[in-house]
N, CA, C and O atoms as a GROMACS GRO file, in nm:
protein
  524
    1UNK      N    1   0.085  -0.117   0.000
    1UNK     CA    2   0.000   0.000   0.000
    1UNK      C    3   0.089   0.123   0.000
    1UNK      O    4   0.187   0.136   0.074
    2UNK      N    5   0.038   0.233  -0.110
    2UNK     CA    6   0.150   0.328  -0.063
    2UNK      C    7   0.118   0.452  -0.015
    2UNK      O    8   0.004   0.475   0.027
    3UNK      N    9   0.208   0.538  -0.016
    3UNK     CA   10   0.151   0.632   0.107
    3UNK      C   11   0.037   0.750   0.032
    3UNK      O   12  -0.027   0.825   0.105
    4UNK      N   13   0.025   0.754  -0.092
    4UNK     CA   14  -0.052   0.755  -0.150
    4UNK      C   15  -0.184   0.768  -0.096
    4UNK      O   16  -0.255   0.854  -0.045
    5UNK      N   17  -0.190   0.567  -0.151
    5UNK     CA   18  -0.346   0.496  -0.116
    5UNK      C   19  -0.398   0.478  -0.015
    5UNK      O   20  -0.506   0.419  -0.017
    6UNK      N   21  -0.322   0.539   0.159
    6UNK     CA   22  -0.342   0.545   0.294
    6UNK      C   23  -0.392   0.673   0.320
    6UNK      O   24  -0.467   0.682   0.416
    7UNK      N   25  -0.360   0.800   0.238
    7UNK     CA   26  -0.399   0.876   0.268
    7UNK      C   27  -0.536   0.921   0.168
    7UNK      O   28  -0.593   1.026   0.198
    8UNK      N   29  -0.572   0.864   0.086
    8UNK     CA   30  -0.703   0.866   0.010
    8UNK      C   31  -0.801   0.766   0.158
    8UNK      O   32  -0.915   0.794   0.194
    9UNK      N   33  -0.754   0.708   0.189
    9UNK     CA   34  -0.854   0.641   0.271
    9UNK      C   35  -0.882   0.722   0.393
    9UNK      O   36  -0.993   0.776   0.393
   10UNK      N   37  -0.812   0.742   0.490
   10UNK     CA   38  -0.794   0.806   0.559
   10UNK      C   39  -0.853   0.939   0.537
   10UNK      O   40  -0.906   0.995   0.633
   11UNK      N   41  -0.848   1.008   0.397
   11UNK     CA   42  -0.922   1.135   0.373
   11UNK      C   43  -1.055   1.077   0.372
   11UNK      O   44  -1.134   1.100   0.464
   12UNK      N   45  -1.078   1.021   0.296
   12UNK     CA   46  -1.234   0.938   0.300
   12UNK      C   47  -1.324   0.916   0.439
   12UNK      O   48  -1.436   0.952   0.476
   13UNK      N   49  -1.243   0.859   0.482
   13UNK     CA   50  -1.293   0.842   0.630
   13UNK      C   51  -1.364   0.979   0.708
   13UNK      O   52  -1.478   1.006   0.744
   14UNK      N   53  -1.219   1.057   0.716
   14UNK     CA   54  -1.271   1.181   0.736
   14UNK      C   55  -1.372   1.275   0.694
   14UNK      O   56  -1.442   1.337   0.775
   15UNK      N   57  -1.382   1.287   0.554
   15UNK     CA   58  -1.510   1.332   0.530
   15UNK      C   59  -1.660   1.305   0.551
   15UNK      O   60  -1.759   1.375   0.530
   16UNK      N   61  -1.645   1.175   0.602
   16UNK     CA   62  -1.783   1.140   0.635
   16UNK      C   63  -1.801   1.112   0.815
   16UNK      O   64  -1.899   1.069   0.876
   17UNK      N   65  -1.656   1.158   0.868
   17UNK     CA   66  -1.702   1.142   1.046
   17UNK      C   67  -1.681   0.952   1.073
   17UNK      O   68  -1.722   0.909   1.181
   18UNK      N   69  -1.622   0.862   0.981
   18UNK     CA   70  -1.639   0.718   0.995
   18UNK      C   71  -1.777   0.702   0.959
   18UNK      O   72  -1.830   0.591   0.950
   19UNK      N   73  -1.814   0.773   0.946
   19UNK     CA   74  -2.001   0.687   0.888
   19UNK      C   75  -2.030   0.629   0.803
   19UNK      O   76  -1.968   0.700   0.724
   20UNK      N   77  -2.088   0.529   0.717
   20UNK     CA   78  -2.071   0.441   0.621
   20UNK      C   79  -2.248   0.460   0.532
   20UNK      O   80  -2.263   0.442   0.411
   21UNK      N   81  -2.339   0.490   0.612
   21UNK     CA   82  -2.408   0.506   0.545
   21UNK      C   83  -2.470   0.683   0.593
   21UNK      O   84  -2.433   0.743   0.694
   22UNK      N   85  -2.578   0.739   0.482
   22UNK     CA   86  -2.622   0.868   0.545
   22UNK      C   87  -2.716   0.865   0.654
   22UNK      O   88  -2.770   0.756   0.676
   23UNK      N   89  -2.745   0.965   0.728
   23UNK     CA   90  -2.836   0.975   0.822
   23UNK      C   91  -2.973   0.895   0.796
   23UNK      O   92  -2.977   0.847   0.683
   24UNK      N   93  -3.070   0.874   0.864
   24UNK     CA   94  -3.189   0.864   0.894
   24UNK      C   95  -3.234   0.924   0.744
   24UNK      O   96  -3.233   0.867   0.636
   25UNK      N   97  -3.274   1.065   0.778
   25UNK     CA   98  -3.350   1.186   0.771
   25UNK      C   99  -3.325   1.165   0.599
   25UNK      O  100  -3.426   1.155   0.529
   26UNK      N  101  -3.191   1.159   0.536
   26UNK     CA  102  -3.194   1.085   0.380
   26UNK      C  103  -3.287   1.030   0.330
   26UNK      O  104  -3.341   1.082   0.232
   27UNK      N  105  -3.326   0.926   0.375
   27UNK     CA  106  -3.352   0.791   0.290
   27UNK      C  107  -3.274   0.723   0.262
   27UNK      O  108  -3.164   0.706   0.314
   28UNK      N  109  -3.343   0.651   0.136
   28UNK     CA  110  -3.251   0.557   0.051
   28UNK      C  111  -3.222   0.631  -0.032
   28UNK      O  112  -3.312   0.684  -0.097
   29UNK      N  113  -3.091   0.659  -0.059
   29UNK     CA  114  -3.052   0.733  -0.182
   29UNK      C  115  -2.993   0.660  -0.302
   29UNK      O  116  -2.872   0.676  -0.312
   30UNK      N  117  -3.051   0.583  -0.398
   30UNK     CA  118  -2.992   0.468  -0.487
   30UNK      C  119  -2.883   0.598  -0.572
   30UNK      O  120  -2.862   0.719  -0.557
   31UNK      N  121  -2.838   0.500  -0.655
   31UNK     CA  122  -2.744   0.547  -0.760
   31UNK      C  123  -2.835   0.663  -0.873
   31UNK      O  124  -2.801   0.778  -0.899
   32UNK      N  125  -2.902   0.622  -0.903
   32UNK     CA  126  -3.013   0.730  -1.018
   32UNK      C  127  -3.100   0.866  -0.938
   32UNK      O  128  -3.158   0.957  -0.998
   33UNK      N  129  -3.090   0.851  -0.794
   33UNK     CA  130  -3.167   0.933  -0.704
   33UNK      C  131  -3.114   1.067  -0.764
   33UNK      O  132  -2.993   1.090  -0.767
   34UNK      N  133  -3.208   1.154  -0.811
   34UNK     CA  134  -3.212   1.264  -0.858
   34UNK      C  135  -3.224   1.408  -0.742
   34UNK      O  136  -3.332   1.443  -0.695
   35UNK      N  137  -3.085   1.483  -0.709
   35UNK     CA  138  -3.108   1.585  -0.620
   35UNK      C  139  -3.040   1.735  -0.700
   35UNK      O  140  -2.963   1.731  -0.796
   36UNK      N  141  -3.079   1.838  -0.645
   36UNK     CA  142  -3.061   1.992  -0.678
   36UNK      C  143  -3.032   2.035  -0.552
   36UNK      O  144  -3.045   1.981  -0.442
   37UNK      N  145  -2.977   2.176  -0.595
   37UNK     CA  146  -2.926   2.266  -0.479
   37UNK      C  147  -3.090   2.346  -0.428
   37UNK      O  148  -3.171   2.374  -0.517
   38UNK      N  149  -3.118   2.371  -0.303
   38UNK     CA  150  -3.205   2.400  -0.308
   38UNK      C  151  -3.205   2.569  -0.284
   38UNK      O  152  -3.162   2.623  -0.181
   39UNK      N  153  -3.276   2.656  -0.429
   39UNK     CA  154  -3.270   2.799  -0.425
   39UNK      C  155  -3.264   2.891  -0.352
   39UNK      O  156  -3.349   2.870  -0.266
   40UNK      N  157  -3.217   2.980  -0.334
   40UNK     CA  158  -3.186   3.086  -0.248
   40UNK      C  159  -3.135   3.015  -0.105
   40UNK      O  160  -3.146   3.098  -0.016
   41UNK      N  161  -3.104   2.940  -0.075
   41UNK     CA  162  -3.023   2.879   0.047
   41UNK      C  163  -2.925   2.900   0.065
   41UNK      O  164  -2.859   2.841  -0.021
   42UNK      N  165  -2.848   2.966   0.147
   42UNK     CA  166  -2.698   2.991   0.100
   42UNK      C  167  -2.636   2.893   0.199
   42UNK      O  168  -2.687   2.876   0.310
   43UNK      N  169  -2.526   2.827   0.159
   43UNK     CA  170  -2.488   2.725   0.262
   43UNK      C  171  -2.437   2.786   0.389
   43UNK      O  172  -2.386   2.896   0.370
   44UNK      N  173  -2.437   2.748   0.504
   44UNK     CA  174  -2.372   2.748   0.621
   44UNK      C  175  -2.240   2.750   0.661
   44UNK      O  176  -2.167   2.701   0.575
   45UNK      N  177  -2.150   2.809   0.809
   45UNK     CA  178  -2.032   2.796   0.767
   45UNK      C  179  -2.064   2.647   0.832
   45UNK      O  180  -2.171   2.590   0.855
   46UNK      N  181  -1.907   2.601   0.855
   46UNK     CA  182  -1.873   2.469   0.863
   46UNK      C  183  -1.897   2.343   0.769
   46UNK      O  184  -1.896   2.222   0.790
   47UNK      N  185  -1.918   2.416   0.663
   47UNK     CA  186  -1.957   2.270   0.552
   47UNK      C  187  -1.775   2.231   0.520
   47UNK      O  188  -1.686   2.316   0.530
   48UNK      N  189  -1.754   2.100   0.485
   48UNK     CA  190  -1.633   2.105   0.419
   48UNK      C  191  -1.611   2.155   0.281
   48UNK      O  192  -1.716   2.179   0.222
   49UNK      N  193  -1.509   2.177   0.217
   49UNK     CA  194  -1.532   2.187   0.118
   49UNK      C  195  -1.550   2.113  -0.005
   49UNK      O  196  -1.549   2.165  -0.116
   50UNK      N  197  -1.573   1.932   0.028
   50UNK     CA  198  -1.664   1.868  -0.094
   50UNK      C  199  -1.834   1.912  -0.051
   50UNK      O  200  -1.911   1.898  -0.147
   51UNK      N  201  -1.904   1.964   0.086
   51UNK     CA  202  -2.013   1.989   0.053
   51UNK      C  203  -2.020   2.103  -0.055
   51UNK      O  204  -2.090   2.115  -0.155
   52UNK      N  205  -1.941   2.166  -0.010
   52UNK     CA  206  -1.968   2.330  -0.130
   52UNK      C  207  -1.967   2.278  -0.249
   52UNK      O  208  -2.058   2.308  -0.326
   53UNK      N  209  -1.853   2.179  -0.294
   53UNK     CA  210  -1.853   2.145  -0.456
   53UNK      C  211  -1.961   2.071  -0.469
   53UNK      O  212  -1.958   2.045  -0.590
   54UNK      N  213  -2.073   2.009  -0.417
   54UNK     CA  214  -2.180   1.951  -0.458
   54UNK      C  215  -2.312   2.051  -0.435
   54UNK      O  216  -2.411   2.049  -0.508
   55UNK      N  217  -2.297   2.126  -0.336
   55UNK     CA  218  -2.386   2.240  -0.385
   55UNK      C  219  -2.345   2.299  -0.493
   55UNK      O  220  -2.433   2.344  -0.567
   56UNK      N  221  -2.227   2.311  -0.526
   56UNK     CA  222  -2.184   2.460  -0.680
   56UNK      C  223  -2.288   2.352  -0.774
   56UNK      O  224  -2.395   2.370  -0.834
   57UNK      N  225  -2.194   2.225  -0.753
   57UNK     CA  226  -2.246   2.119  -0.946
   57UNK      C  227  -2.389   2.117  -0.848
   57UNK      O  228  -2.436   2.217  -0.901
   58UNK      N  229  -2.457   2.093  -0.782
   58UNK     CA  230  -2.592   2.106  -0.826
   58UNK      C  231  -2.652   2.188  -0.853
   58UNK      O  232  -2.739   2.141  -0.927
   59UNK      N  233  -2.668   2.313  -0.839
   59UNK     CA  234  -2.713   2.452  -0.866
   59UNK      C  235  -2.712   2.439  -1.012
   59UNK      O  236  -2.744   2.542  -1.071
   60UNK      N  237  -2.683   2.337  -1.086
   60UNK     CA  238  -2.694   2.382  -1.239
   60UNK      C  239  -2.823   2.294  -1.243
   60UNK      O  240  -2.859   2.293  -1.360
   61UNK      N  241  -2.880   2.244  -1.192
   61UNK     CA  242  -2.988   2.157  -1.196
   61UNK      C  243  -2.995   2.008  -1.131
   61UNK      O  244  -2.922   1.982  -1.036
   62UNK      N  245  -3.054   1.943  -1.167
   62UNK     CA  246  -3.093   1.777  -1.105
   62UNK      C  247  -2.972   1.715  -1.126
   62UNK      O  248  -2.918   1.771  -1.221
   63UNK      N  249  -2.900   1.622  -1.080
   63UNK     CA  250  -2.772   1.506  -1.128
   63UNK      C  251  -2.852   1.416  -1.015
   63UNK      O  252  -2.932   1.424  -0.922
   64UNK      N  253  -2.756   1.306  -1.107
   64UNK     CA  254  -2.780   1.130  -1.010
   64UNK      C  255  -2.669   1.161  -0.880
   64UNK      O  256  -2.589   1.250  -0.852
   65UNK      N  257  -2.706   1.052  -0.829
   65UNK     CA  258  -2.589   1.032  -0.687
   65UNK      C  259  -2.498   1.009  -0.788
   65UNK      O  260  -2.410   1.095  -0.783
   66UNK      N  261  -2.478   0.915  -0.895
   66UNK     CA  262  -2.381   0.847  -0.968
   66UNK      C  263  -2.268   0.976  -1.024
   66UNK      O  264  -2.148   0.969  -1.047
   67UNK      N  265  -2.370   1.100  -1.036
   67UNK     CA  266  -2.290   1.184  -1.124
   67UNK      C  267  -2.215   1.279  -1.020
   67UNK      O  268  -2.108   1.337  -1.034
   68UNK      N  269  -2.302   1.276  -0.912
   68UNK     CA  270  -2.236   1.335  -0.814
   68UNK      C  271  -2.084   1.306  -0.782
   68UNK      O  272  -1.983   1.375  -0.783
   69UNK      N  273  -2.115   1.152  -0.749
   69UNK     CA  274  -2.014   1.109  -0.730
   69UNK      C  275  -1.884   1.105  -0.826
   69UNK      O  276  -1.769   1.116  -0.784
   70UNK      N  277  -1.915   1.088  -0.948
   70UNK     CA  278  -1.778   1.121  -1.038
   70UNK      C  279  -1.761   1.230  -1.057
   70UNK      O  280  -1.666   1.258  -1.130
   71UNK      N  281  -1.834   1.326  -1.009
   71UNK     CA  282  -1.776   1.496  -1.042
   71UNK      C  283  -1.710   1.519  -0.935
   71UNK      O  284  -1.637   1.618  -0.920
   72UNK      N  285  -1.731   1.431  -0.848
   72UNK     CA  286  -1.652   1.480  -0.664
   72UNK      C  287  -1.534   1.361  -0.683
   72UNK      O  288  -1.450   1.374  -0.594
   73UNK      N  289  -1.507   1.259  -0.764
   73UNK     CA  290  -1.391   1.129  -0.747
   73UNK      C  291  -1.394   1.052  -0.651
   73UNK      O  292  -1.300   0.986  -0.607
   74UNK      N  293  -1.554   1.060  -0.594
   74UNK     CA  294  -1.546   0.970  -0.425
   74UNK      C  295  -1.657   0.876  -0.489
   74UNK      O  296  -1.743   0.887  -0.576
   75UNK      N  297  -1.603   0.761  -0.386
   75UNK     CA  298  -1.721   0.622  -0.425
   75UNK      C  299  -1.826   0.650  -0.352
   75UNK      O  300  -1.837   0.700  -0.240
   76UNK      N  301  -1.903   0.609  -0.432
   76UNK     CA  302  -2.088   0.611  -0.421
   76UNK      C  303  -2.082   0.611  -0.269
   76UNK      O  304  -2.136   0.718  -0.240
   77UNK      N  305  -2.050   0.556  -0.164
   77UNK     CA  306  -2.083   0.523  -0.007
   77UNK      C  307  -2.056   0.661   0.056
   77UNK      O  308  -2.121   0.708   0.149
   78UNK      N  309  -1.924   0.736  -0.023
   78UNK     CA  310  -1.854   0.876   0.089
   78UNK      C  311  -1.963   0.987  -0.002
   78UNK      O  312  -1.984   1.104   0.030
   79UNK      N  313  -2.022   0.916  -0.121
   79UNK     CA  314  -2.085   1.076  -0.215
   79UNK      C  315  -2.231   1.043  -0.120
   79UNK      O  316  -2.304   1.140  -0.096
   80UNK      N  317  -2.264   0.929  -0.077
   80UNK     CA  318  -2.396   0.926  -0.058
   80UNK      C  319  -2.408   1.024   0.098
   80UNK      O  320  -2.481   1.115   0.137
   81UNK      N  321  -2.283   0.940   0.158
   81UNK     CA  322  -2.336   1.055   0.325
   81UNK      C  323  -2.288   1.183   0.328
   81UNK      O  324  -2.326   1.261   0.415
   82UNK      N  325  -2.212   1.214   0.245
   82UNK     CA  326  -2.269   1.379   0.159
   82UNK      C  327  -2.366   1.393   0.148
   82UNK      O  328  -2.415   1.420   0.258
   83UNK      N  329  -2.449   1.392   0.058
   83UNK     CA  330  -2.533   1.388   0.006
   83UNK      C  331  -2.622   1.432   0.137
   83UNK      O  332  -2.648   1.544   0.180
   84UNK      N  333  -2.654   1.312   0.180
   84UNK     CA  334  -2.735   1.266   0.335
   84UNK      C  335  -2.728   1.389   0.398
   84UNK      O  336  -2.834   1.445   0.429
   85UNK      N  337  -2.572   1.463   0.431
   85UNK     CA  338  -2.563   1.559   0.528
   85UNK      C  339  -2.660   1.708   0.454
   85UNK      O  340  -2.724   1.795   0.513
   86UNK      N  341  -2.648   1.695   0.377
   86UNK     CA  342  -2.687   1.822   0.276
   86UNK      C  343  -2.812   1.843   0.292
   86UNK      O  344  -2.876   1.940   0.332
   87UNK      N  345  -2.855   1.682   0.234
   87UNK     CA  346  -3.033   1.676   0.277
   87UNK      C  347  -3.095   1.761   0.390
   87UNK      O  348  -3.167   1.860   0.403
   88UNK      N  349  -3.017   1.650   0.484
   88UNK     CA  350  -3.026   1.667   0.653
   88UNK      C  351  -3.066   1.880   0.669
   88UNK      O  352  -3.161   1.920   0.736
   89UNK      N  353  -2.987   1.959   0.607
   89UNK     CA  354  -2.946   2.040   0.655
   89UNK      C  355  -3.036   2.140   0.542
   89UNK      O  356  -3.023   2.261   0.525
   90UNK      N  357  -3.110   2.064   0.485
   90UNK     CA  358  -3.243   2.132   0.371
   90UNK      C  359  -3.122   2.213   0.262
   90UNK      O  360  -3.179   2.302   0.200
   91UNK      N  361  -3.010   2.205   0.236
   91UNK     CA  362  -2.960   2.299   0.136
   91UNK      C  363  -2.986   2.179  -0.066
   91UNK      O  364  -2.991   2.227  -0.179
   92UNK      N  365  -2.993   2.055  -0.031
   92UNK     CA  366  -3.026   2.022  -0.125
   92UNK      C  367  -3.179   1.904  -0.071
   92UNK      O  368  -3.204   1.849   0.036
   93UNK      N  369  -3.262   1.904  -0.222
   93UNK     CA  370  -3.370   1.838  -0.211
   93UNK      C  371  -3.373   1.732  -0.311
   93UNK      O  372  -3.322   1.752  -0.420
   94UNK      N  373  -3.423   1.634  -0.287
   94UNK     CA  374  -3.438   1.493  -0.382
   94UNK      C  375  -3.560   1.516  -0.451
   94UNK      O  376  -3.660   1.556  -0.393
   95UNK      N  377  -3.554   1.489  -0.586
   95UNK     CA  378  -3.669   1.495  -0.710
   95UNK      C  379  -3.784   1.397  -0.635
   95UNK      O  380  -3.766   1.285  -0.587
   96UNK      N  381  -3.898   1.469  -0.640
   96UNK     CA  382  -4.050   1.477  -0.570
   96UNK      C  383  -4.090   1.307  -0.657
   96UNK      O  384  -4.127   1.211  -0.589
   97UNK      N  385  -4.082   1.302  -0.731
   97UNK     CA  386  -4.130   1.247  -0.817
   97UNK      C  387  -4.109   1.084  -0.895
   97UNK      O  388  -4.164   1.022  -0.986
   98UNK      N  389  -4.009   1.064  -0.812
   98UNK     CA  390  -3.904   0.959  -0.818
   98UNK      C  391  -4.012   0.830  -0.761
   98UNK      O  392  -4.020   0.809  -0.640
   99UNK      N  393  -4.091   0.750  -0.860
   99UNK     CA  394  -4.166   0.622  -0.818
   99UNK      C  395  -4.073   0.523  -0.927
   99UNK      O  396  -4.136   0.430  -0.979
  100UNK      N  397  -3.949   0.537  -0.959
  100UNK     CA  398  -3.903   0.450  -1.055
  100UNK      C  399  -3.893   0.285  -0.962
  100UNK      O  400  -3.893   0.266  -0.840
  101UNK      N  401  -3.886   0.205  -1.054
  101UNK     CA  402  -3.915   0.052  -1.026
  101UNK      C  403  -3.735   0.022  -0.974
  101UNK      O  404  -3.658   0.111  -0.938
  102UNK      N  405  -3.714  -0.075  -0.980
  102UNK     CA  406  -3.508  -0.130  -0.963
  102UNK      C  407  -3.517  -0.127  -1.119
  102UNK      O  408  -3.603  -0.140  -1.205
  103UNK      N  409  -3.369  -0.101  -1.110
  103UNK     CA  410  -3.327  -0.105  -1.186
  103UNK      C  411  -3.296  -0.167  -1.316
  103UNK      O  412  -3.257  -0.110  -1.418
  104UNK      N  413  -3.321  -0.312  -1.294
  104UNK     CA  414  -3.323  -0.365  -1.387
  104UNK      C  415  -3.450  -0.414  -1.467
  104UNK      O  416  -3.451  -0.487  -1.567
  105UNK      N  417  -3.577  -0.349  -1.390
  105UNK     CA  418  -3.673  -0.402  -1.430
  105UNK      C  419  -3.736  -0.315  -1.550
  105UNK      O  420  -3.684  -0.208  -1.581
  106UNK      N  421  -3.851  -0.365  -1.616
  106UNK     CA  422  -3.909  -0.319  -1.726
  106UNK      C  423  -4.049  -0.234  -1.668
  106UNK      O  424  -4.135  -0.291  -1.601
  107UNK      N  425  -4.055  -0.081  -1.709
  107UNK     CA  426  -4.193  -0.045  -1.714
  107UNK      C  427  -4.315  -0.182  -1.705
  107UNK      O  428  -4.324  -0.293  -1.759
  108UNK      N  429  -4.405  -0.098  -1.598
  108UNK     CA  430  -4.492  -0.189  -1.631
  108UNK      C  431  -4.593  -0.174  -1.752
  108UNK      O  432  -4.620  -0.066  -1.805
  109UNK      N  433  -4.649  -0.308  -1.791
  109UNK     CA  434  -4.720  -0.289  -1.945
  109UNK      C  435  -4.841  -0.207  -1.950
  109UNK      O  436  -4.946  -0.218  -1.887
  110UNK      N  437  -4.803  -0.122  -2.040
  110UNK     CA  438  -4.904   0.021  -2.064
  110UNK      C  439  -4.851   0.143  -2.013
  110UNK      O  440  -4.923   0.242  -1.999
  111UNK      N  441  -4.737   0.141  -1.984
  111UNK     CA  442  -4.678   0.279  -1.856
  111UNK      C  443  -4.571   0.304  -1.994
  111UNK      O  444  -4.533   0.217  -2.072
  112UNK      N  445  -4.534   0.463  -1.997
  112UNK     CA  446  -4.456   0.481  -2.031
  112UNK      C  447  -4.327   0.510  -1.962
  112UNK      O  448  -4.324   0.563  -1.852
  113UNK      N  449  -4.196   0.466  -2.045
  113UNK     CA  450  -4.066   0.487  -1.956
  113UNK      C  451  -4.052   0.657  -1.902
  113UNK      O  452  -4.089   0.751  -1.972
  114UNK      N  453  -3.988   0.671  -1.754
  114UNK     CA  454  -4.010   0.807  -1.709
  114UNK      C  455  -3.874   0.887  -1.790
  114UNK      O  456  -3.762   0.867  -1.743
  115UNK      N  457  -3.886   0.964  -1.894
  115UNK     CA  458  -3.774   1.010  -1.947
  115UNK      C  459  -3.674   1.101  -1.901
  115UNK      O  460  -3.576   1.120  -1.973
  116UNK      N  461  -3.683   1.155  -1.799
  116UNK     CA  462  -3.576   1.154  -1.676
  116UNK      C  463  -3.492   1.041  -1.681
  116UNK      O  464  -3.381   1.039  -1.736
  117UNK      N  465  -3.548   0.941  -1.620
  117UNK     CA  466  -3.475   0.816  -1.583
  117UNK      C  467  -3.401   0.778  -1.723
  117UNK      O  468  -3.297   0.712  -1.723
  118UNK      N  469  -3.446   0.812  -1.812
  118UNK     CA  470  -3.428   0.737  -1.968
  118UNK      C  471  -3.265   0.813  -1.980
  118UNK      O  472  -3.151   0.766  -1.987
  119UNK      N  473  -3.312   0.929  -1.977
  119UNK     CA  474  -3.175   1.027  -1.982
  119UNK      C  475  -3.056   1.038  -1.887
  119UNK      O  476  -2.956   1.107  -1.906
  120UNK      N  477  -3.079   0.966  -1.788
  120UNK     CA  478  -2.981   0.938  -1.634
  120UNK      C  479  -2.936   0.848  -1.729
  120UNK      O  480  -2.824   0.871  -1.774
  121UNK      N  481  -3.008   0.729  -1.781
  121UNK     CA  482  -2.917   0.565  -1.801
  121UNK      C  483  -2.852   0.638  -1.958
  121UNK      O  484  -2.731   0.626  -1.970
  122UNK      N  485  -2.919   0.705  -2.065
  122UNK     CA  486  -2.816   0.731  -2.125
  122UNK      C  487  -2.709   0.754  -2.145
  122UNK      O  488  -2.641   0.708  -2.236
  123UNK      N  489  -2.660   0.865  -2.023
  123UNK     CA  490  -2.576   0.976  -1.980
  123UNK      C  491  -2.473   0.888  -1.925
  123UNK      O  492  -2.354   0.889  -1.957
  124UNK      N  493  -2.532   0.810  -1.837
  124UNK     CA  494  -2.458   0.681  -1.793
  124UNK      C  495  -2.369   0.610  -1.854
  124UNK      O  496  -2.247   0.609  -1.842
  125UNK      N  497  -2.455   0.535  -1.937
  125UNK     CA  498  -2.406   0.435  -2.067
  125UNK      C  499  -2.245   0.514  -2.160
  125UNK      O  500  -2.134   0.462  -2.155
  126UNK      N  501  -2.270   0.616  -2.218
  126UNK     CA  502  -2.205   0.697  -2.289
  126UNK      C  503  -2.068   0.738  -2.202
  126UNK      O  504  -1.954   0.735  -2.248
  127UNK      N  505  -2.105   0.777  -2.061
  127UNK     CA  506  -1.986   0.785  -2.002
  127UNK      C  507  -1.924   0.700  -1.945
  127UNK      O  508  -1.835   0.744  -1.871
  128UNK      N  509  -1.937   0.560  -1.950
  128UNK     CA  510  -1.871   0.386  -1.921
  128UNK      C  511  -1.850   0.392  -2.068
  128UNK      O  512  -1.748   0.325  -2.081
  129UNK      N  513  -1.883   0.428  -2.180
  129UNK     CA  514  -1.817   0.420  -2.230
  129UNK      C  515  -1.740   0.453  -2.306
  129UNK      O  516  -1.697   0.380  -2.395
  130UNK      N  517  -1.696   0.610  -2.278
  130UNK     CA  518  -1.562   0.698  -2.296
  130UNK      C  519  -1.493   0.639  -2.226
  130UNK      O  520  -1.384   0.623  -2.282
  131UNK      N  521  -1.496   0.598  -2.135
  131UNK     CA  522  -1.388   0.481  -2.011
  131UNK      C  523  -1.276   0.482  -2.094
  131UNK      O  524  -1.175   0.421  -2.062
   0.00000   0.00000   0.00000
């Protein structure tokens, strides 16, 4: 291990207090969970500064946890209790509207696909595969 890859962990750790998942007050926040900065809120002091960079990138509108997370370089678990804390603290809000099924499943028959969601898995797809 090098001294490197001890101190990515160790930063990790830190940003989330050792906590592994987000608060209560979150939810479930899957990978496609759609959140925004919420308007005229101005953040608080004491945020670190990956909360600020996920308030700036959300203020441009809705992103997934997924996108969150690769615009911040942290794995889904340290972007989610971000996330969580933000919630917690009303500066960002999760899309109202979010009854999507798992993921791998198919609309049910006669429903149309929610094109939100359509445009998350595109956005997705395209960027696995610039990889």
């Amino acid at each position: 291990m090098t001294h490197r890859h001890r101190h990515d962990l160790v930063r990790s750790f830190v940003l989330t207090g050792g906590r592994a998942q987000p608060a209560q007050g979150a939810g479930a926040l899957d990978v496609l969970t759609m959140v925004t900065a919420v308007p005229g809120k101005p953040p608080g002091t004491g945020l670190q500064p990956e909360h600020l960079k996920v308030i700036d990138l959300c203020r441009g509108g809705y992103l997934s946890v997924v996108e969150v997370a690769g615009h911040l370089g942290q794995p889904l678990t340290i972007t989610r209790v971000l996330l969580g804390d933000l919630i917690d603290a009303g500066l960002l809000s999760v899309k109202a509207d979010q009854t999507a099924p798992d993921a791998g499943s198919a609309p049910a028959p006669g429903t149309k696909p929610d094109p939100d969601r359509l445009r998350t898995l595109e956005r997705m797809l395209h960027g696995l595969q610039a990889l």
